[in-house]
C-alpha positions in Angstrom: 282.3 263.7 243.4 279.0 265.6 244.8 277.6 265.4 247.8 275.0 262.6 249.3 273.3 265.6 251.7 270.7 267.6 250.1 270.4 270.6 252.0 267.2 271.6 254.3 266.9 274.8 252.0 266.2 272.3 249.4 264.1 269.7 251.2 261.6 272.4 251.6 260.6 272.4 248.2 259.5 268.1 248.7 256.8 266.5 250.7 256.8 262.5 251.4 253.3 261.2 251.8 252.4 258.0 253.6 249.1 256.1 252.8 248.4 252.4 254.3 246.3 250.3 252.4 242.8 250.3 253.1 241.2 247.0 254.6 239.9 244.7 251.8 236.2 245.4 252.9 236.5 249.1 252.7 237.8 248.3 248.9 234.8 246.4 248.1 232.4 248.6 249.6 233.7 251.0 247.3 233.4 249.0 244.4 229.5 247.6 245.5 228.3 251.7 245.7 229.7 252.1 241.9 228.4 249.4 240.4 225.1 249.4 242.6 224.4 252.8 241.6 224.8 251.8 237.4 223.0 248.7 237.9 219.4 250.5 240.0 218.6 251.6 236.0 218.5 247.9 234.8 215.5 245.6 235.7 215.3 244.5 239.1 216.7 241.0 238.3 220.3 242.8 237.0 220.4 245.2 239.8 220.2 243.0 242.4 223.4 241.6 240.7 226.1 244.4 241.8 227.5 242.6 245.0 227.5 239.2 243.4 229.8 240.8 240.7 232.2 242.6 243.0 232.1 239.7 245.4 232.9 237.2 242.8 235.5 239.7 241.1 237.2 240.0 244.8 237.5 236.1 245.0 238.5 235.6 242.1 241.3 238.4 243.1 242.4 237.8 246.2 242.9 233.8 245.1 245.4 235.4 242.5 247.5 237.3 244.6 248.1 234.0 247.0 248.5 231.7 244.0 252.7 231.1 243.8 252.4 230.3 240.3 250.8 233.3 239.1 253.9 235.7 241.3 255.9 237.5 239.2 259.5 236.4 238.2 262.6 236.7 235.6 260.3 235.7 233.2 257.1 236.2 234.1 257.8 240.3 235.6 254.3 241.3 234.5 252.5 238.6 236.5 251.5 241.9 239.5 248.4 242.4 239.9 246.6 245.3 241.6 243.6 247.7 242.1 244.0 249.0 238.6 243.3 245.2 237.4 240.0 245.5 239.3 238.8 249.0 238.3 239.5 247.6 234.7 236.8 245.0 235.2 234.5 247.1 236.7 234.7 249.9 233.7 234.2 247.2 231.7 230.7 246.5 233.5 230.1 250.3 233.4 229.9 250.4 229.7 226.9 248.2 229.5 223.4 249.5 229.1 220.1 248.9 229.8 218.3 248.2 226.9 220.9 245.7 225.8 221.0 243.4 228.5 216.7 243.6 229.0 215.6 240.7 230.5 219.0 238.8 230.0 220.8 238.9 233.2 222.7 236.0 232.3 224.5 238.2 230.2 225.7 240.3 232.5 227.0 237.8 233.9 229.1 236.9 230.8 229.9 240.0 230.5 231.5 240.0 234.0 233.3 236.5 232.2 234.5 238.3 229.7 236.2 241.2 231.6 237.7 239.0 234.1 239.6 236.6 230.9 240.3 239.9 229.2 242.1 241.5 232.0 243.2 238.6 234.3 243.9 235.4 231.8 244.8 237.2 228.7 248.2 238.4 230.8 249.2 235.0 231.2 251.1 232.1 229.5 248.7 229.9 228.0 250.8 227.0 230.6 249.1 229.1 233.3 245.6 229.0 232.0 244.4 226.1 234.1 245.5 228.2 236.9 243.0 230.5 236.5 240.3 228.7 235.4 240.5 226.9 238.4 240.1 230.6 240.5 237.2 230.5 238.4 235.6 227.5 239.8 235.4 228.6 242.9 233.2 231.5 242.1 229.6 230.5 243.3 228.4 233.7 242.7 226.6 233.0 239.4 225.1 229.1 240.3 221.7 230.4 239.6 222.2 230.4 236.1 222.6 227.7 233.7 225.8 226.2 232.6 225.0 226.1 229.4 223.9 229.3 228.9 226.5 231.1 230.7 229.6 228.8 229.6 228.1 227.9 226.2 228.4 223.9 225.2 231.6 222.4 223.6 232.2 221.5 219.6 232.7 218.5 218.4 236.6 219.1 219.2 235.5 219.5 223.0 236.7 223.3 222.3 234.3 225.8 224.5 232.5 228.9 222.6 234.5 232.2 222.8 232.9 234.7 225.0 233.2 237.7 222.3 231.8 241.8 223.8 232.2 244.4 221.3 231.1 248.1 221.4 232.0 248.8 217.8 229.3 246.1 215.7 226.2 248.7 216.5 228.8 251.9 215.3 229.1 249.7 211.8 225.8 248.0 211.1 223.5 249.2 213.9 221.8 252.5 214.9 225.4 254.2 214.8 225.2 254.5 219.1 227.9 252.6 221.4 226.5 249.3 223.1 228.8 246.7 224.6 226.8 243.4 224.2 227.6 239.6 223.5 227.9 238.5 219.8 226.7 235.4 219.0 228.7 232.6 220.6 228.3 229.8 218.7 228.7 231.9 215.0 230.1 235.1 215.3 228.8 235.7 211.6 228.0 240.0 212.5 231.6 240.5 214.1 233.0 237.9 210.8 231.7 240.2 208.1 232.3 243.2 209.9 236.1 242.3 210.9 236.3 241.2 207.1 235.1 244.3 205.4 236.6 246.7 207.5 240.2 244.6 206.7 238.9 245.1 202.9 238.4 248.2 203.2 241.4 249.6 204.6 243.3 247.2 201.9 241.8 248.8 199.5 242.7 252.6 200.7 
């Protein structure tokens, strides 16, 4: 049958480790110092823009974790969301570079769009969407900046312009080095032709 006491000669060899949670601003703080520190090589518009992103990415966060439609469940077991999901934002931010985003801090700020969707929205049942997109109203972090500009303008089908980053088109086409930067919005011809040769190409192999 065995035995349900495990002996103190054996307990020596195991340690159990207790760590509370630290308080939300401490978490932020953390964040602010990361990003602040990539952002003070960008012009002086973009790095003023660390604590708006983390601030925004925080709301947009904690608004999730309270939200009883977006808790996990039998069918929805990957709905947790954590610090991970918030590093994963962040390192998306990291990848950016200066020269790309030169006078264009709008585009960091899709950037920050786009690495929310890609890690918050795209986890989620499309019935859920609203959900989110209504977190995303109440970020007030980016009001400085046109609508149209950062959201793009709808089709004729009232269907908004995808928010596309890539860090492969420059690898393909361009000077060979790794930049994540915004394709085109409205025709993602570059990121078309190369998604379309590439799927030729290994066709053909």
């Amino acid at each position: 049958m065995g035995s349900g006491v495990i002996s103190n000669r054996m307990q020596r060899f195991f340690t159990t480790l207790a760590i509370s949670k630290p308080p939300n601003d401490t978490v932020t703080g953390i964040y602010k110092r990361i990003l602040n520190d990539h952002f003070r090589k960008f012009d002086k518009k973009i790095a003023g823009m660390a604590d708006d992103c983390i601030n925004a990415l925080n709301r947009v966060f904690q608004s999730i974790l309270v939200e009883a439609k977006l808790s996990p469940t039998a069918r929805k077991f990957f709905y947790k969301f954590n610090l991970r999901d918030v590093s994963r934002v962040v390192e998306g931010l990291l990848m950016t570079k200066p020269e790309d985003y030169r006078g264009e801090p709008e585009n960091i700020a899709k950037c920050w769009l786009h690495e929310a969707e890609r890690v918050f929205k795209d986890r989620l049942f499309p019935e859920d969407y609203e959900v989110y997109y209504e977190k995303l109203k109440k970020v007030n972090e980016f009001e400085e900046f046109d609508k149209e500009k950062l959201y793009g303008t709808p089709d004729e089908h009232g269907d908004m312009p995808r928010n596309i980053f890539t860090s492969f088109i420059n690898q393909v086409v361009g000077s060979g080095d790794f930049a994540y930067k915004p394709q085109n919005w409205g025709q993602p011809t570059q990121l078309t032709n190369v998604l379309n040769n590439k799927l030729e190409e290994y066709n053909n192999v």
